[in-house]
N, C-alpha and C positions, 0 to 999 in steps of 0.2 A: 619882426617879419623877416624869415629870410631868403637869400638872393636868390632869382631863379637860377635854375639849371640851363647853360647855356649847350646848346645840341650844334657841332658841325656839320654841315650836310657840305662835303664837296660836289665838285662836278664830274661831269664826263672823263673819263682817266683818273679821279681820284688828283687829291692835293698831297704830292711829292714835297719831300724833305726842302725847305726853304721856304715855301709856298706860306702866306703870311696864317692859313687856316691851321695848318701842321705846326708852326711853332705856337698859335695861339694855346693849341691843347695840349700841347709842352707847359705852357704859363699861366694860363688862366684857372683858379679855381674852381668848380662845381662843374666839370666839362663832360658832355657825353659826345663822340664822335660816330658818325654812321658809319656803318662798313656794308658795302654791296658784295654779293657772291660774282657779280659779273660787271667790273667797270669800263670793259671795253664795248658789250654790245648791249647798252641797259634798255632795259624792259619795262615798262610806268610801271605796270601793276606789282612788279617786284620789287623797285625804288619806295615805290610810297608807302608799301606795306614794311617794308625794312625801317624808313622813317617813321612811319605809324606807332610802329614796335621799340622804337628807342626812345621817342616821345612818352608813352605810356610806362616804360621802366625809369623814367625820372620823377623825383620826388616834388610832387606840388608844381609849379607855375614853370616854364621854359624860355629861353629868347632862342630863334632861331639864327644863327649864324650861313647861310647860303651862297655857294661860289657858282654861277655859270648852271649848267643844267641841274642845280641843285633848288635853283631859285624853282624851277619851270615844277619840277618834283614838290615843293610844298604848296606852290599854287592847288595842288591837286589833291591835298589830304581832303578828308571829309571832315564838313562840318566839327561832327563827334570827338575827332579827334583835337583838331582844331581849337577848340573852347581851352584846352592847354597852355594854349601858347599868347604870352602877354606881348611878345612882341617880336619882330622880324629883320632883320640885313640881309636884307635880300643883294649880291656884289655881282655885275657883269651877267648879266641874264643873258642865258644859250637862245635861239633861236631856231628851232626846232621842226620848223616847216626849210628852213633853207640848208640842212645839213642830214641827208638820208639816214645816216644811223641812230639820229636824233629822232625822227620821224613818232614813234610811236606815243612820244609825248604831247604831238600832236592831237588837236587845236590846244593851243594853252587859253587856261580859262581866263575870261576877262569881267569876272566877278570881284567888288568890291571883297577885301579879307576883313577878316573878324577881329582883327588884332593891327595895332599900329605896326607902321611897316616903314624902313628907310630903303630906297632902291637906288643906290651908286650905279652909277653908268660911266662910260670914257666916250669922249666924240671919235676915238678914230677903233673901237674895239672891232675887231674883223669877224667875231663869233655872231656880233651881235648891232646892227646898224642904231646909233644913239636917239633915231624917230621911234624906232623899232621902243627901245627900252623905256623912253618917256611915254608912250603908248600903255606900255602894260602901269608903268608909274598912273597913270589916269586913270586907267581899269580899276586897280586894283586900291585905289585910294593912298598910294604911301608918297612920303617926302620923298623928292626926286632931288639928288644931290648927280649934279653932271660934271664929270672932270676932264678936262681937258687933255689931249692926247695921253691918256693913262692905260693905251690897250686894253689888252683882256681883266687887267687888274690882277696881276701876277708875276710869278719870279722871272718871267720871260721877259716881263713890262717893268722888272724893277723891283716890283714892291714883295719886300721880304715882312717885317714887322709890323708895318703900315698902322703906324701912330692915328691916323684920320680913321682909320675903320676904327681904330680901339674906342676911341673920344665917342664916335654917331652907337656903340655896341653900348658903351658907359650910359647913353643917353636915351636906351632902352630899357636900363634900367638892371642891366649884367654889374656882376662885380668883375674890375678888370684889374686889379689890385694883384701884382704878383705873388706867387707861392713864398712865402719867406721858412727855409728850416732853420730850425734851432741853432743850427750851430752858423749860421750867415747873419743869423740876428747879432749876436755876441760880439 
């Protein structure tokens, strides 16, 4: 059997060069990366259907890889699509009633998901209050993994390679096994 296709969904602004999701798709085998026409004023119904559409161009089963308003955007896929995806990292969930440009993502759903899910949170992230994030952890049925002043969970907060997301992404069942070419094997 083999590995799913691991799908990045950044967030809000998109994950910049350092950002632990950007170099994942530099390293990670089998990777699809989402790309928005508009990451500064996003839209659900264009996010999801963007996501929708990258979901459906990978081959067989997916783990969803999600930073920040990226998390809030697959909460929202449909079912249909959904049935895809074996499983989820959902990392630093946006909150989307507390941040106007955020808004239209508004209400995030608080349905149980179809698919096993790990939700990382940090107690002091400023996007996102960590009641807030263990809240949707309950909704939406996933392992609530809560880290202690680890902000946003990003280059801002430090985390460039972020070993602990690769280990809980591994444990979904991703191949995280780096690219080796031929001539670095030798």
């Amino acid at each position: 059997m083999s590995s799913p296709t691991v799908i990045i969904v950044p967030g809000w602004r998109n994950s910049g060069p350092g950002h632990w999701q950007s170099l994942w798709t530099d390293r990670l085998p089998s990777v699809l990366r989402v790309e928005q026409d508009d990451w500064i004023s996003p839209i659900k119904h264009a996010w999801v259907q963007r996501l929708s559409e990258t979901i459906e161009q990978a081959p067989g089963r997916v783990v969803i890889v999600a930073h920040s308003l990226g998390c809030i955007a697959t909460t929202h896929l449909s079912p249909e699509v959904a049935v895809r995806i074996q499983g989820a990292l959902l990392v630093a969930p946006a909150d989307p009633e507390r941040r106007g440009v955020l808004v239209d993502f508004a209400p995030v759903p608080y349905q149980k998901l179809p698919y096993r899910s790990v939700l990382v949170a940090s107690s002091n992230d400023p996007y996102c209050p960590v009641r807030l994030a263990g809240a949707y952890a309950r909704a939406w049925g996933s392992e609530f993994v809560r880290l202690n002043e680890a902000g946003h969970i990003n280059v801002d907060s430090g985390h460039g390679e972020w070993p602990l997301g690769l280990a809980l992404l591994q444990s979904l069942g991703a191949d995280v096994a780096p690219v080796v070419s031929a001539e670095s094997a030798v």
